[in-house]
N, C-alpha and C positions, 0 to 999 in steps of 0.2 A: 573238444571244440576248437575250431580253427581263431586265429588271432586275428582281430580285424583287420591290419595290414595288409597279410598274407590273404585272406579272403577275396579283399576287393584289387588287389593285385593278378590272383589265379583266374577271377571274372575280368580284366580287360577292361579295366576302370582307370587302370594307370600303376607306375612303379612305387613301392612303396614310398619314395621319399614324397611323390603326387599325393598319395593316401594324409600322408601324414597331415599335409596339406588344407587337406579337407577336414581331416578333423578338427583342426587347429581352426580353423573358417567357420567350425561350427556347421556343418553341412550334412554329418552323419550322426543320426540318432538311432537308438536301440527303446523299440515300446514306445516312441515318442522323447523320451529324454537325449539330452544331446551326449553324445561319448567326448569325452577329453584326453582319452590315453588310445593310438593307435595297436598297442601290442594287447589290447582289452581282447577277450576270451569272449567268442559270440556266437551266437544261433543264427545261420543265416537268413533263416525265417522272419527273424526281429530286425532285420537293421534295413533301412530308409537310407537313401542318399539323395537329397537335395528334394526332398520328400518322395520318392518313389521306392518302393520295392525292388530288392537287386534279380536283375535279369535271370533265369533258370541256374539258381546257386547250387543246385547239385547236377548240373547234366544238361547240356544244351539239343535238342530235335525238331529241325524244322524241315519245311519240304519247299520247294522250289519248283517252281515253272522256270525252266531253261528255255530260253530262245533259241534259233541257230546259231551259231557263227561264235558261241562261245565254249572254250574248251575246260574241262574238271580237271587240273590242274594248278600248281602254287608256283610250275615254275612261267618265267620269263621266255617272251620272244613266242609265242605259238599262237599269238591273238590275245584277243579278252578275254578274260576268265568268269567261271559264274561268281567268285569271290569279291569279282568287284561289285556285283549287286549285291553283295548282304552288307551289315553294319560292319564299320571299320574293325568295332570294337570286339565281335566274333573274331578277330587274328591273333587279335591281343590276349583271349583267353591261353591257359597253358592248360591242355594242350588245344592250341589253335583247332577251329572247326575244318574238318574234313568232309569229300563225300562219303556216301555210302553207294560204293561201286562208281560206273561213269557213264557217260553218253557224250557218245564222237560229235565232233561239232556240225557234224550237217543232219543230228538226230536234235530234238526238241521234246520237253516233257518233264515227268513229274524226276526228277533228284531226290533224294533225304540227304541233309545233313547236319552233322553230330559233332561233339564236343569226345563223347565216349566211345572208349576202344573196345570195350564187350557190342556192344551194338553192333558198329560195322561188322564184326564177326556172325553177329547172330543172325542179321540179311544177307549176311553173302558167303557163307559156311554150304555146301555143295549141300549137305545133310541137312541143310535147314530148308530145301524148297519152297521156298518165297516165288510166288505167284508174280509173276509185270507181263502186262498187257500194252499191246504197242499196236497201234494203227500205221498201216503199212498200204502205199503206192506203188504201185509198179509200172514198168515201160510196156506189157503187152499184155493182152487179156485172158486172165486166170484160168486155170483148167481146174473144174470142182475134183480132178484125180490127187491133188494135189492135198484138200482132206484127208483123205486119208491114207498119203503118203509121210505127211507130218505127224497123222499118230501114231503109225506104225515103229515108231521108234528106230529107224531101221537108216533114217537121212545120215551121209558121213559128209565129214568136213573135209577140204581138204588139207591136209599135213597134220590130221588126228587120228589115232585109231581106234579110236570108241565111237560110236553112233550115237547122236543126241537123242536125248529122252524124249518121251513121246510127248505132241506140243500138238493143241488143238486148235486147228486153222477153222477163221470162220469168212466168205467170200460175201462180202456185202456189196458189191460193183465190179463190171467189167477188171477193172483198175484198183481197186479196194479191197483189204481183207483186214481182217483182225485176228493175231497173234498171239497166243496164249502161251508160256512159257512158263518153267521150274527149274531155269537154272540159267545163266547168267557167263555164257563163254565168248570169249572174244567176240566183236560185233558180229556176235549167232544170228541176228533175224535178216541180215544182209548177206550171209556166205549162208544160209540155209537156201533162201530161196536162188540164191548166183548156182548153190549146187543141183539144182533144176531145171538154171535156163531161165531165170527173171531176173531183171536189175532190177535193185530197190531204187526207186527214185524220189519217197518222201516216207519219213519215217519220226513216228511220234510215242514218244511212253505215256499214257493214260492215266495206269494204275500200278502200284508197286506195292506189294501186299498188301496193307488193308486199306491204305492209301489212296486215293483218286481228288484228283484236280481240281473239280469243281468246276467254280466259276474262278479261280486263281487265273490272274493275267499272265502272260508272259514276262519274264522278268520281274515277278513280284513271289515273295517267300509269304510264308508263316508257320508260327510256332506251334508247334504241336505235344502234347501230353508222352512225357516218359512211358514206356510199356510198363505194365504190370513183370 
């Protein structure tokens, strides 16, 4: 069992000398009783701070509606980040939340992101074919050949020399299609179709494996249940 110090410390509640703080305030309880000693031996299940249940104590997975204009990145200087929409206190965990995988700032859509290092692996592992669905605009109007040009497995990139896996285009408007995808290569759904002769001119992630947006706003998160 982790020490409650060290617990609400690795959750992004504050440094321990903060923690200690709060104990000493009376503000953390284990079962309802109040704790006195910050180096106390805890179940993170049990412990209350300032009566609330502590945030996702074994693993943080939430998913995000990304707006435009903001980039998946921690660093400085490239615009706003999707990091500034989430709670302060997701940076402060160790280890701070990251995505899972990204979307260039003039794509918009569902994000996952995570607290844990197996996860990101487990979406974005080449052999784990995870499913993301992206709704897609284009500058001139679709040619249904294009079906089944995308599943043929056969489209190349340029400056790759493998052929992307077969991806199932579905043309819902002149201007509109929807993009089925299992695998996740450099911005793939914009040099797929540029490798045919269409600029993407709006572009949106849907669904990301079992995932899908709802009625989630733009700029607005929520937490989601650890995978089995």
């Amino acid at each position: 069992m982790p020490r409650l110090d060290q617990l609400l410390s690795s959750l992004g509640y504050g440094s321990r000398r903060e923690v200690a703080d709060f104990v000493k305030s009376g503000r953390v309880r284990r079962a309802g009783e109040v704790l006195k000693k910050a180096d106390t031996k805890v179940e993170p299940e049990d412990i209350t701070l300032d009566g609330e249940t502590l945030e996702a104590p074994h693993g943080l997975l939430a998913m995000l509606h990304k707006p435009l204009g903001h980039v998946c990145t921690h660093s400085d200087g490239e615009g706003p980040t999707i990091y500034e929409l989430l709670p302060p206190r997701w940076m402060a965990r160790k280890p701070a939340v990251t995505s899972i995988g990204r979307l260039d700032k003039d794509t918009s859509g569902l994000i996952l992101i995570t607290d844990l290092g197996p996860l990101v692996h487990q979406f974005t592992s080449p052999k784990a074919e995870v499913e993301k669905i992206y709704e897609v605009t284009v500058d001139r109007e679709l040619d249904p050949a294009l079906v089944a040009t995308f599943a043929s497995g056969s489209v190349m990139l340029r400056g790759e020399d493998r052929p992307c896996l077969p991806a199932q285009l579905e043309i819902t408007a002149p201007l509109t299609a929807r993009l089925t995808l299992m695998e996740g290569r450099y911005h793939q759904v914009r040099r797929m179709f540029a490798s045919q002769g269409w600029h993407v001119e709006k572009l949106h992630r849907s669904r990301f494996g079992p995932y899908t947006l709802d009625d989630l706003a733009p700029s607005q998160w929520r937490m989601l249940e650890l995978p089995v």
